[in-house]
C-alpha positions as a printed Julia matrix, in Angstrom:
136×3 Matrix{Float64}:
 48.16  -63.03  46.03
 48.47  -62.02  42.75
 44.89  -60.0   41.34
 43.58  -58.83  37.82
 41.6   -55.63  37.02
 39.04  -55.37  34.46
 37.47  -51.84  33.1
 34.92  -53.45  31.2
 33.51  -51.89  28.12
 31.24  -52.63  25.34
 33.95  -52.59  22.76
 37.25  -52.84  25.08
 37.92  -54.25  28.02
 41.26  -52.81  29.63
 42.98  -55.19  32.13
 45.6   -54.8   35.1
 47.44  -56.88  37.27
 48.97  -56.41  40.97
 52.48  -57.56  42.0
 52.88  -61.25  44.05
 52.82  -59.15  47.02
 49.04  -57.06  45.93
 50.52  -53.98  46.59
 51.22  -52.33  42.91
 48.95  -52.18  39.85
 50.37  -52.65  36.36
 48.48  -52.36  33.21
 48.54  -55.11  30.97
 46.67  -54.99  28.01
 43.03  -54.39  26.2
 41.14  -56.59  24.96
 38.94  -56.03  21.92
 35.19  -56.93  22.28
 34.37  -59.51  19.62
 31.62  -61.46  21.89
 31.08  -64.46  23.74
 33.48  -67.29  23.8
 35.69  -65.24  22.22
 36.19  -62.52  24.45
 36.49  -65.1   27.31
 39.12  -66.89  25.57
 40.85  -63.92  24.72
 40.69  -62.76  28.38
 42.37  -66.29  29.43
 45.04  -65.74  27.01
 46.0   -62.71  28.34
 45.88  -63.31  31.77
 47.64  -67.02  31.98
 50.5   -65.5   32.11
 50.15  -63.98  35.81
 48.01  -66.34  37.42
 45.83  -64.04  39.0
 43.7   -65.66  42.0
 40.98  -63.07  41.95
 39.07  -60.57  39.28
 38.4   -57.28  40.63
 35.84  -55.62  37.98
 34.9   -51.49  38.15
 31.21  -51.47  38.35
 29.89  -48.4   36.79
 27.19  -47.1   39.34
 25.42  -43.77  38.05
 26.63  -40.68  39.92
 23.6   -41.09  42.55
 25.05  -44.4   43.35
 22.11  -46.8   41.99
 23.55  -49.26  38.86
 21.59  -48.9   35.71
 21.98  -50.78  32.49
 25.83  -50.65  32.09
 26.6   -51.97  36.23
 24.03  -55.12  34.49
 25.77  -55.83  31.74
 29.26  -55.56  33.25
 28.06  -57.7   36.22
 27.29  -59.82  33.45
 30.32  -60.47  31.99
 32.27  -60.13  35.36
 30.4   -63.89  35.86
 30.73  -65.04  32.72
 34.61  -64.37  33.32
 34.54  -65.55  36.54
 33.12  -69.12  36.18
 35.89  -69.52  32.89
 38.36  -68.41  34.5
 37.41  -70.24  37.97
 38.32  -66.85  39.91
 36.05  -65.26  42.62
 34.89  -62.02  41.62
 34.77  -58.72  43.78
 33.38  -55.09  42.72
 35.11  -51.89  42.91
 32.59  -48.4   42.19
 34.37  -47.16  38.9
 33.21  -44.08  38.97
 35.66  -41.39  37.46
 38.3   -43.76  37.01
 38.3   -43.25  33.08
 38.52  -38.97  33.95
 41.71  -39.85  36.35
 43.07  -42.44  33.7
 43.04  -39.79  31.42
 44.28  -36.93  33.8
 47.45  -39.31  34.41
 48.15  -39.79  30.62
 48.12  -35.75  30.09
 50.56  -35.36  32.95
 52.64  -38.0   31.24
 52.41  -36.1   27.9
 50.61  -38.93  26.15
 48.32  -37.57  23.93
 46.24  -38.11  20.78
 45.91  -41.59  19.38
 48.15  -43.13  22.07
 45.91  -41.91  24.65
 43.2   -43.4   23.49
 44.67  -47.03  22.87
 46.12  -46.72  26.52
 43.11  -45.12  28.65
 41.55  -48.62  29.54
 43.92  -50.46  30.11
 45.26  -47.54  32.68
 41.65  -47.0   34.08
 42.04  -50.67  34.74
 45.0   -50.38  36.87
 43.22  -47.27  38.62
 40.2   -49.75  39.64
 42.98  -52.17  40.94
 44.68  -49.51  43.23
 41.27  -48.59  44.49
 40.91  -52.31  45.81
 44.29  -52.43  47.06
 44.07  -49.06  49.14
 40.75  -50.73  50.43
 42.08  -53.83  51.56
 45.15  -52.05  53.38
């Protein structure tokens, strides 16, 4: 079953796929935050291509564990995306995923402006891997 990560964002949302098999996490892509109907069309677009049967979204829970403003409006959008899509939707804690994202780009020597246009869609893939270690 193939899945798709989202690192949801109030200007970007970085997204990731698995494999057929669920086992590796690619990413695929950001998508720039224009609002509503757009950014769900946008988010179709981008994931027709792969099919994925289920959206795993990175809830960002404050370090004490309780959600707070941003877990609301991500679980927001994770529904709105959801129901226009037609996927199910699961949760993954996000927490620290953007500081490993960006570990893993310095250890590949990506730096600068590169970094930056590739740290969601990485931290994406880093949310995926999280559900697919949990699942195994």
């Amino acid at each position: 079953m193939r899945l798709a990560a989202l690192d949801v964002g109030d200007a970007r949302v970085g997204v990731a796929v698995s494999d057929e098999l669920g086992v590796a996490a690619h990413p695929v892509g950001v998508l720039r935050r224009r609002g509503g109907r757009h950014d769900l069309r946008a988010l179709a677009a981008l994931l027709a291509p792969f099919a994925p049967e289920r959206l795993v979204v990175g809830l960002p829970l404050n370090m004490d564990g309780s959600e707070g403003v941003r877990a609301a409006r991500t679980r927001s959008f994770a529904a709105r995306a959801a129901a226009h899509l037609g996927l199910p939707v699961e949760f993954v804690d996000e927490r620290l995923t953007t500081f490993e994202a960006a570990q893993r780009l310095a250890a590949a020597g990506v730096r600068g402006r590169r970094r930056r246009e590739a740290l969601d869609r990485v931290a994406a893939a880093v949310i995926l891997e999280t559900y697919l270690a949990r699942r195994r």
